[in-house]
C-alpha distance (Angstrom), angle and dihedral (degrees) to the residues before:
residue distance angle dihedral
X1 . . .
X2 3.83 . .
X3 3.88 111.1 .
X4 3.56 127.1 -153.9
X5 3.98 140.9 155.6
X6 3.99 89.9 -123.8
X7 3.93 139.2 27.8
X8 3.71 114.9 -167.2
X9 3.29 111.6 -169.1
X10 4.25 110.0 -162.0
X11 3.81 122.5 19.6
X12 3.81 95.7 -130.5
X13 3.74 118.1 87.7
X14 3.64 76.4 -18.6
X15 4.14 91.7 84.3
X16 4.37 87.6 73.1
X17 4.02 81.7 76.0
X18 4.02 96.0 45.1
X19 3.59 111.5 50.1
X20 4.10 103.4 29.3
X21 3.77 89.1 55.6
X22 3.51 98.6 37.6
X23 4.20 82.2 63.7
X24 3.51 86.4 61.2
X25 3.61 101.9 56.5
X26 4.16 94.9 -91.2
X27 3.86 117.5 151.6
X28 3.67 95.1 -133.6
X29 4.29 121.3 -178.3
X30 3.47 113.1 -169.6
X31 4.14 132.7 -155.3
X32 3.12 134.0 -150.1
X33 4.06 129.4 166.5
X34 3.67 94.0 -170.6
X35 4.19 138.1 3.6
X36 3.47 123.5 -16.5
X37 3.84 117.6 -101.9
X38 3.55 101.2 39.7
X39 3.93 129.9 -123.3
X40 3.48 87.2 -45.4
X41 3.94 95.7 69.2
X42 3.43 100.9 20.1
X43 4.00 115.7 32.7
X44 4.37 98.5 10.3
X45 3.60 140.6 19.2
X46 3.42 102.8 25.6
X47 3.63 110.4 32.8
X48 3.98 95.0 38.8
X49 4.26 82.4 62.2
X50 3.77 94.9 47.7
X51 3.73 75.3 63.8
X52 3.07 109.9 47.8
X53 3.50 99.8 37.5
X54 3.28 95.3 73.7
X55 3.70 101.1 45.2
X56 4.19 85.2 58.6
X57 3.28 83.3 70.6
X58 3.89 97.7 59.9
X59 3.88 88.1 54.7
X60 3.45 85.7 57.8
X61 3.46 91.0 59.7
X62 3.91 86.8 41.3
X63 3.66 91.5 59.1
X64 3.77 101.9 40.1
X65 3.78 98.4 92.0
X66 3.93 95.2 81.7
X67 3.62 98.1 55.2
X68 3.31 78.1 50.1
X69 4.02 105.6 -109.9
X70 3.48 111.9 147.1
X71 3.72 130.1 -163.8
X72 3.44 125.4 177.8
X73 3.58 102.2 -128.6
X74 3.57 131.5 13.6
X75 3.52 116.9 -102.7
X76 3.59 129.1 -96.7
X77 3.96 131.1 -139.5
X78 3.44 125.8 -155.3
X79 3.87 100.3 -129.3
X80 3.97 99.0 -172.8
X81 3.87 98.2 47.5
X82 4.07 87.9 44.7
X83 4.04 86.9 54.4
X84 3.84 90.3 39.7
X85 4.12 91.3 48.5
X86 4.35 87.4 43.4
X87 3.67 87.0 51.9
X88 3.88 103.5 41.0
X89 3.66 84.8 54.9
X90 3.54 96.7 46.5
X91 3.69 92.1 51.3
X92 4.13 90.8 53.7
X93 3.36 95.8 48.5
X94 3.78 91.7 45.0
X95 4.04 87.5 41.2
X96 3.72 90.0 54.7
X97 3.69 103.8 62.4
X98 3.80 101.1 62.7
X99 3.91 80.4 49.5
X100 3.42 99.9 56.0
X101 4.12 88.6 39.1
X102 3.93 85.2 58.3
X103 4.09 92.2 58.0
X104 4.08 92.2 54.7
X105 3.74 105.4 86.6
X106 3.76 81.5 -162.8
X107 4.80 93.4 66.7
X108 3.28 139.8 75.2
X109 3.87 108.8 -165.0
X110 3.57 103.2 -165.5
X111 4.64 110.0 -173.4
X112 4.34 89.3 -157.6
X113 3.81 132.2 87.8
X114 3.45 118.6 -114.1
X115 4.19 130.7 -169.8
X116 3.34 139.9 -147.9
X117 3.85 114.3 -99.4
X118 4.02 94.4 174.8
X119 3.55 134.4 -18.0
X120 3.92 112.8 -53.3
X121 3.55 87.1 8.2
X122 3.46 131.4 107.6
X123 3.93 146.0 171.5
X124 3.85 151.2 -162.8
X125 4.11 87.0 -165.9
X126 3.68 92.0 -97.4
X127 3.82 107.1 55.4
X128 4.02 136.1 13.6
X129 3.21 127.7 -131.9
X130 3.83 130.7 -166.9
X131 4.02 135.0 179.8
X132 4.14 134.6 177.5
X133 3.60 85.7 -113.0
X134 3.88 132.9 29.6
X135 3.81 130.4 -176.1
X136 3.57 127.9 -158.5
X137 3.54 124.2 -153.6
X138 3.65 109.9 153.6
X139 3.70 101.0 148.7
X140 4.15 126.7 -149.8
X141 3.59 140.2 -78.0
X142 3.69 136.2 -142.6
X143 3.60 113.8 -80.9
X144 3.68 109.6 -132.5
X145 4.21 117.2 -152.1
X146 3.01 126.1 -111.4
X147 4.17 97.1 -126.5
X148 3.92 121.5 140.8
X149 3.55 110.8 -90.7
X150 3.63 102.4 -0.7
X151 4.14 94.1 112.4
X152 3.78 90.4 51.1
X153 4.21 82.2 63.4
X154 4.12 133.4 85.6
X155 3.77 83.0 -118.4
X156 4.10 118.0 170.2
X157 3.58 125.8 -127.1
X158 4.06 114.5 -174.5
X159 3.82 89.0 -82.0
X160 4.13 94.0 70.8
X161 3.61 95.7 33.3
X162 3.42 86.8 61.3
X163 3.85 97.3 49.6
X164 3.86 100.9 40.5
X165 3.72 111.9 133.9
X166 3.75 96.3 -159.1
X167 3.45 130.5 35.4
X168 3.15 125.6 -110.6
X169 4.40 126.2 -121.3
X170 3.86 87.6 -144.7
X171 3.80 142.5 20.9
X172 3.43 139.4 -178.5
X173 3.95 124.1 -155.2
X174 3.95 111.3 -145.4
X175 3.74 94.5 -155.2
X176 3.67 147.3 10.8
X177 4.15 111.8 -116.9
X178 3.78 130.3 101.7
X179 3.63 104.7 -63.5
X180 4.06 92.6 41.8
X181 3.78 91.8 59.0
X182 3.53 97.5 32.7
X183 3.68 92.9 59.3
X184 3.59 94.2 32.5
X185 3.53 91.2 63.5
X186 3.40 100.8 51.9
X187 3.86 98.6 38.3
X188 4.57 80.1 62.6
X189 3.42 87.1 53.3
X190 4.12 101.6 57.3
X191 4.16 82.3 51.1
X192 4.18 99.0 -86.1
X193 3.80 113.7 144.7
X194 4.29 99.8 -128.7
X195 3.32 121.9 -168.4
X196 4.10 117.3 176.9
X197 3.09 125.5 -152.4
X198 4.31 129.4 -169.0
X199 3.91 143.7 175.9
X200 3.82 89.5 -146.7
X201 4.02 142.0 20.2
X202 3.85 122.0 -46.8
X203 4.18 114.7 -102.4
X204 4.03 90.9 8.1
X205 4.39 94.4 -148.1
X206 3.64 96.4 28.9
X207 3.84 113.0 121.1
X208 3.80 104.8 -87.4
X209 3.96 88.2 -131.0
X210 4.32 85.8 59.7
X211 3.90 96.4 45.4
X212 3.80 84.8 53.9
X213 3.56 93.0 51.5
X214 3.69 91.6 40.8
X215 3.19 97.0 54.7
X216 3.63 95.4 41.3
X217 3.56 89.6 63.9
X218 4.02 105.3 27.3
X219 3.65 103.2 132.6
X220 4.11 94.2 -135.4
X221 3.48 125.8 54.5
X222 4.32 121.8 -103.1
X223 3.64 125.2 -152.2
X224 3.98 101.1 -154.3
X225 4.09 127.4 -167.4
X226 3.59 90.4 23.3
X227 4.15 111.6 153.2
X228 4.33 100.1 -146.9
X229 3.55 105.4 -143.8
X230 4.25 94.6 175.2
X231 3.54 147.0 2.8
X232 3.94 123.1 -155.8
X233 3.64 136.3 -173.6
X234 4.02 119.2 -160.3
X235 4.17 129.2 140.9
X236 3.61 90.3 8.9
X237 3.50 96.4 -55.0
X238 3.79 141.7 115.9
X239 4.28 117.4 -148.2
X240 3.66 110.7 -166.6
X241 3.86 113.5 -162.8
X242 3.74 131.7 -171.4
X243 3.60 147.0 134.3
X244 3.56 125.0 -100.8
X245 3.92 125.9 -146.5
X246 3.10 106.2 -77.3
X247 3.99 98.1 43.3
X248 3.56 103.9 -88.2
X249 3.89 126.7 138.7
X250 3.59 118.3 -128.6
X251 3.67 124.3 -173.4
X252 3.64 125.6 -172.3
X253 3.86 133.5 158.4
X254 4.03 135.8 -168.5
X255 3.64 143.1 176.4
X256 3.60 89.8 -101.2
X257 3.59 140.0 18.4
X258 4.12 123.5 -148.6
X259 3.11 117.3 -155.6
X260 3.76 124.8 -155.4
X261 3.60 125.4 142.4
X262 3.21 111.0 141.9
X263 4.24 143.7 -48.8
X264 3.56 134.4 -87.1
X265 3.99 122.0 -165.7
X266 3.67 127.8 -104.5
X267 3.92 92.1 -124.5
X268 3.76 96.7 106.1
X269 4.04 104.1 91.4
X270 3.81 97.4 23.3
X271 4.05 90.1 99.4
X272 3.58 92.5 -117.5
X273 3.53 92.7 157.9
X274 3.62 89.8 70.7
X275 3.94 94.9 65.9
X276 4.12 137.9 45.1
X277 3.68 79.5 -102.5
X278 4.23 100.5 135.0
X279 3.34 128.9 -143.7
X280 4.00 128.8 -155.3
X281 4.40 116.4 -132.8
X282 3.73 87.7 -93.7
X283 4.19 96.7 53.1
X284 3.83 99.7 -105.5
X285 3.89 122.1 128.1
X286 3.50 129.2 -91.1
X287 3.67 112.7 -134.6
X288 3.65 127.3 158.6
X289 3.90 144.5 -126.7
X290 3.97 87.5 -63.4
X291 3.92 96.7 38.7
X292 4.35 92.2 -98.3
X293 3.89 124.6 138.6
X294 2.90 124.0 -137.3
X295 3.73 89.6 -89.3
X296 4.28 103.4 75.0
X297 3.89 105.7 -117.9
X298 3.90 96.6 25.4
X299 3.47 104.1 106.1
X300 4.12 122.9 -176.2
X301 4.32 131.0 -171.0
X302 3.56 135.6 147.9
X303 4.07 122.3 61.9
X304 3.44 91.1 -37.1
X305 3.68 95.2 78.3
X306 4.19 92.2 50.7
X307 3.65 95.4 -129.4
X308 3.92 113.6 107.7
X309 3.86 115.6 -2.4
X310 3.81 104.0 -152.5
X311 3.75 126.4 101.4
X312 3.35 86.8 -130.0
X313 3.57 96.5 60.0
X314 3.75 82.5 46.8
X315 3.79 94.0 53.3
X316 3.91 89.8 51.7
X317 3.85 95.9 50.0
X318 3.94 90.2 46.6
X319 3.73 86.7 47.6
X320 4.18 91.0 50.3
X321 3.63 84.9 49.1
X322 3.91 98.3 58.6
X323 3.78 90.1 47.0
X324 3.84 101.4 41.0
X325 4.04 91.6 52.9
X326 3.77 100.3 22.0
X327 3.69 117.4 34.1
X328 3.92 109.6 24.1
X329 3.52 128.3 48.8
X330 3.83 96.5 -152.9
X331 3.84 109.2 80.1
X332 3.64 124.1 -130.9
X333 3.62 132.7 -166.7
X334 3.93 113.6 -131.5
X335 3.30 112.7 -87.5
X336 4.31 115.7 -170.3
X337 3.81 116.8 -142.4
X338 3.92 106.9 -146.5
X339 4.21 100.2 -62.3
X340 3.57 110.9 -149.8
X341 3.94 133.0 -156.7
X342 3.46 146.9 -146.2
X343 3.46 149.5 -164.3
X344 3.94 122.6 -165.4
X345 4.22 91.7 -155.0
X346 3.87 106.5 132.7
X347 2.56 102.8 -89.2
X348 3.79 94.4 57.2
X349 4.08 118.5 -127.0
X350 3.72 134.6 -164.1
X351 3.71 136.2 163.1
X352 3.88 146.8 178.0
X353 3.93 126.7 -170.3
X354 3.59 137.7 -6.9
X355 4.74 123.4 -15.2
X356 2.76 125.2 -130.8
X357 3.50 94.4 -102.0
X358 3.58 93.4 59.9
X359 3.62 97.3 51.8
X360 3.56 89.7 49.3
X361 4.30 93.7 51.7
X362 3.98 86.1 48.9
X363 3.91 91.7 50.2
X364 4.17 92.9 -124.1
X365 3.89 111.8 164.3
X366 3.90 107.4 -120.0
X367 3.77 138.7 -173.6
X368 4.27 104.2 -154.8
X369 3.73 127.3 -153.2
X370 3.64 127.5 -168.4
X371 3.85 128.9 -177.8
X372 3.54 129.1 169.5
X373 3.28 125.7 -140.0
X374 3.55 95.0 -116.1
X375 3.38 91.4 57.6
X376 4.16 94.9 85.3
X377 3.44 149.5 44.1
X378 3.48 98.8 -79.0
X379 3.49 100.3 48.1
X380 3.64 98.1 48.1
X381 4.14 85.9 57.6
X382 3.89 85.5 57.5
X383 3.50 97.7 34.0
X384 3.63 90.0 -127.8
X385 3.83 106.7 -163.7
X386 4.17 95.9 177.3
X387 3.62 139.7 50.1
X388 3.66 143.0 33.2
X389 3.67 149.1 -161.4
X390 4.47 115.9 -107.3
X391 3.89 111.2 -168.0
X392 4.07 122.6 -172.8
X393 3.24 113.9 -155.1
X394 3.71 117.5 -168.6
X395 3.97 103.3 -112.7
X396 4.53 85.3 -139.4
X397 3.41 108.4 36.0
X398 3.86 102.7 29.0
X399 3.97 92.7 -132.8
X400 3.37 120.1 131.1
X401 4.43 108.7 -102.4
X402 3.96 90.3 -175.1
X403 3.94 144.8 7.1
X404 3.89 121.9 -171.5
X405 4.14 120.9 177.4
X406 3.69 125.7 -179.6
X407 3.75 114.6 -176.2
X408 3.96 143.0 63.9
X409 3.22 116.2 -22.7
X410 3.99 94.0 16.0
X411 3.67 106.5 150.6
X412 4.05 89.0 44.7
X413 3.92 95.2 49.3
X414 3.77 103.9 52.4
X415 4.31 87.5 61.9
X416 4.02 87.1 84.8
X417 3.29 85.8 57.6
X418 3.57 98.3 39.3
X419 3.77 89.2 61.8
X420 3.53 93.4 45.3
X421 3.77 93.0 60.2
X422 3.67 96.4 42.4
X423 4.42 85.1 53.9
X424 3.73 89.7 46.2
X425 3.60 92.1 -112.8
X426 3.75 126.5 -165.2
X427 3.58 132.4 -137.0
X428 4.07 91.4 -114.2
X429 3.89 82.6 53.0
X430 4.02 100.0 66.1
X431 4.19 78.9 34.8
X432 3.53 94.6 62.5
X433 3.90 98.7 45.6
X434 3.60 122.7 102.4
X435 3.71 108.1 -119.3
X436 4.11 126.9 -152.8
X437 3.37 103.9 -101.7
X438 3.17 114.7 -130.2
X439 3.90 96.9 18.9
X440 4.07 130.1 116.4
X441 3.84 91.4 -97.8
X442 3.28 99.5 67.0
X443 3.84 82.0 79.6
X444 4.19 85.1 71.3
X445 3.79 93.4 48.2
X446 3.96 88.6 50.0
X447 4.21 85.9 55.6
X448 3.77 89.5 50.2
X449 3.88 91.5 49.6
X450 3.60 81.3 52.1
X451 3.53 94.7 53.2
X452 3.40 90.1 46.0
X453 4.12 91.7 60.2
X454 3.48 95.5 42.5
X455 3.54 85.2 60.3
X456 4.04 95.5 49.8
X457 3.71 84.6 50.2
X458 4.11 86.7 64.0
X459 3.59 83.2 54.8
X460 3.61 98.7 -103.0
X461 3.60 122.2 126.8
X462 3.58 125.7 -151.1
C-alpha cells in the first residue's frame, strides 16, 4: 500500500488540488487515464476557440462589403495547418504538466487509471494506493444515442472534429447544444455545407428571447423536433432519417456527421460500488454543502458532480477546496458567486443569472430591459444589424436577477455585469457610471435606461 497525504484522481480541474498543496509540504499522487489537462485543454475549451477564432475572421471579410470594404476575393484559410497549429499546442501544453509534476519532489504523476477497491483505497490492478483525503474529478464524456445504426458509423464526436486534417464538403450536426452549434458555426465558415439536425429546441436553458435571435441569425440551417429513427453510412456518406413533428420524413446526408447530444459522467469504471461514494439517477456524484461524499475525506468537483459545466466553475470549486481543508481552520460551505456562460456560436452568446423564463416559473417580480446593439453609438459605426443586451432587474431590491447578450463581443461584455452582480449592484449603480462614449458598452447602459422606463411605466419613479 502506497501512502500519501492526497489522491487526485483526473488531471483536469483536478491539478487546483496537486500543485497548491504540494507548496505546502503535501504528498500529492496524481491520476490520469488519458492526457494531461483534461477536456478542457485537450478535446474543449481551448482547442474548439483556436478554431473558431480564426473562422471569425472570415465573417469579417463576409460582412465587409456594406461598410463598403471591398476585397477582391474572399479569403482563404488553411484548414489543415490551423488543426495542425491547435493540436501542436495542445500537445505542449498537455506535455508540460507531467514535466513540471516530475520537478516537485513533493508529486507523483502517475499516466494509468486506477479504481476504488474500498473506501480510501484505490488501484491500477497492480498496486493500491490510499490517502486521508481523495478528490475526484474525472470529468464527462459524450453521450452517444441510442438510434439504429448510428454505432455501426465513423460518426464524430468533438474529439475528431477537432483533429480532421481536411475539411470536409458536407456535415451534419446530430444535436443542438453548445458544442453542436459552436462547431457548426465555424465548420460553415471554412466553406463546409452544415446542416443540424435535433429531437428538441436549440440551446435548451438559453433565454428564449437569445435562441430566437440565434436562430434567426445562425448561419446554417436546423431541423428541430425531429424523432431519428436511423443512421446509415454507404459511398462515403452518412443519411440521417427521421420524422419531424408533424409526421413528415426528412432525409438528409453529409460527408460527415457530428455528433453531440449531450454528456454522460466518467463514474462508470471508477469502482464506486466499492465505497459510500453516492451516485445521483443520471451517474454523477453526490457531494454535499462542503463538496464531501458520502464517504468523509472523498471529496468530488468539476462536471462530474452535474452542477455547473464550465472549467471555470471547476477551477473555483477546486480552489474552495484547497482553502476550506488546507488553509483556514474555520469551515465554510461553498458558496457560488453569480457563474456566467458562454457560447462562441456566431452569433456570439453569454449569460449570467436567472431568464426570463425562470423568473417567470418562480413568480419573481421583474422590471426587463432590452437594447439592441444597433441602438448606440457603437453599433451604428459597425452597422451592427444583430444582437442585443436583456437585463432583469429584480422589481424589490433593484439588483440585477439575470443578464443575457447576443452579439460581438458577447462573452467579453457580460463581465461588467458579472461584477455588478457579484457587488450586489443596483440598477441606479450602472445608471450613475460614466460610460465610454462611443464604446460597445454603452449597449448595457441603454438596457438599464430601459429598465429604468419600464419601471416609470409601473408608476414608479426613480
Amino acid at each position: 500500500m502506497k501512502e500519501f497525504d492526497i489522491i487526485v484522481i483526473g488531471a483536469g480541474a483536478g491539478t487546483k488540488l496537486v500543485t497548491p498543496p504540494s507548496l505546502i509540504g503535501k504528498k500529492v499522487a496524481v491520476f490520469e487515464k488519458e492526457t494531461p489537462g483534461g477536456t478542457c485543454l485537450n478535446r474543449g475549451c481551448i482547442p474548439s476557440k483556436m478554431l473558431i477564432y480564426p473562422s471569425e475572421l472570415l465573417r469579417i471579410a463576409d460582412d465587409s462589403e456594406k461598410y463598403p470594404v471591398h476585397f477582391k476575393e474572399r479569403p482563404k484559410a488553411d484548414f489543415k495547418m490551423i488543426v495542425q497549429r491547435l493540436n501542436e499546442t495542445v500537445k505542449k501544453d498537455s506535455d508540460s504538466i507531467p514535466v513540471a509534476y516530475e520537478k516537485n519532489p513533493n508529486i507523483q504523476y502517475f499516466h494509468k487509471q486506477v479504481r476504488f477497491v474500498s473506501n480510501k483505497v484505490v488501484s491500477d490492478g497492480i498496486e493500491s494506493y490510499t490517502a486521508p483525503y481523495i478528490f475526484i474529478v474525472v470529468g464527462t464524456r459524450p453521450q452517444i444515442p441510442n438510434i439504429p445504426g448510428l454505432l455501426d458509423t465513423p460518426y464524430w464526436t468533438s474529439r475528431e472534429a477537432l483533429q480532421a486534417e481536411t475539411l470536409p464538403k458536407s456535415m451534419l450536426c446530430l444535436g443542438a447544444g453548445f458544442i453542436s452549434m459552436e462547431l457548426g458555426c465555424a465548420y460553415q465558415s471554412y466553406g463546409c455545407d452544415v446542416v443540424g439536425i435535433t429531437r428538441g429546441e436549440i440551446l435548451r436553458g438559453i433565454d428564449g428571447e437569445v435562441r430566437q435571435e440565434l436562430e434567426a441569425h445562425l448561419p446554417f440551417p436546423i431541423h428541430k423536433n425531429v424523432n431519428i429513427e436511423s443512421v446509415s453510412y454507404e459511398n462515403k456518406m452518412f443519411t440521417v432519417v427521421g420524422k419531424d413533428k408533424t409526421g413528415n420524413t426528412i432525409e438528409l446526408s453529409a460527408e460527415r456527421l457530428l455528433v453531440a447530444t449531450g454528456i454522460k459522467p466518467n463514474t462508470d469504471d471508477l469502482g464506486i460500488e466499492h465505497t459510500k461514494i453516492q451516485l445521483n439517477e443520471n451517474g454523477y456524484i453526490q457531494v454535499n454543502d462542503e463538496l464531501e461524499t458520502d464517504e468523509p475525506g472523498i471529496y468530488s468537483f468539476g462536471d462530474v458532480i452535474g452542477r455547473y459545466f464550465y472549467r471555470h466553475s471547476a477551477n473555483f470549486e477546486g480552489e474552495y477546496l484547497f482553502q476550506n481543508l488546507f488553509q483556514t481552520s474555520e469551515k465554510k460551505p461553498i458558496q457560488y458567486p453569480p457563474v456566467p456562460g458562454a457560447v462562441f456560436t456566431h452569433p456570439q452568446i453569454a449569460h449570467v443569472g436567472f431568464t426570463e423564463e425562470e423568473l417567470i416559473q418562480k413568480n419573481i417580480p421583474y422590471y426587463k430591459g432590452v437594447n439592441p446593439y444597433s441602438s448606440s453609438a457603437m453599433g451604428m459605426a459597425r452597422m451592427s444589424n444583430v444582437g442585443f443586451v436583456k437585463v432583469l432587474v429584480d422589481a424589490s431590491t433593484e439588483k440585477v436577477l439575470g443578464a443575457h447578450i447576443i452579439g460581438e463581443e458577447a462573452s467579453n461584455l457580460i463581465h461588467q455585469l458579472i461584477f455588478g452582480m457579484s457587488l450586489g449592484a443596483k440598477l441606479n449603480d450602472y445608471l450613475d457610471m460614466i460610460y465610454i462614449h462611443p464604446a460597445i458598452a454603452e449597449i448595457t447602459r441603454n438596457a438599464f435606461r430601459k429598465v429604468r422606463e419600464s419601471k416609470e411605466k409601473q408608476g414608479k419613479k426613480i
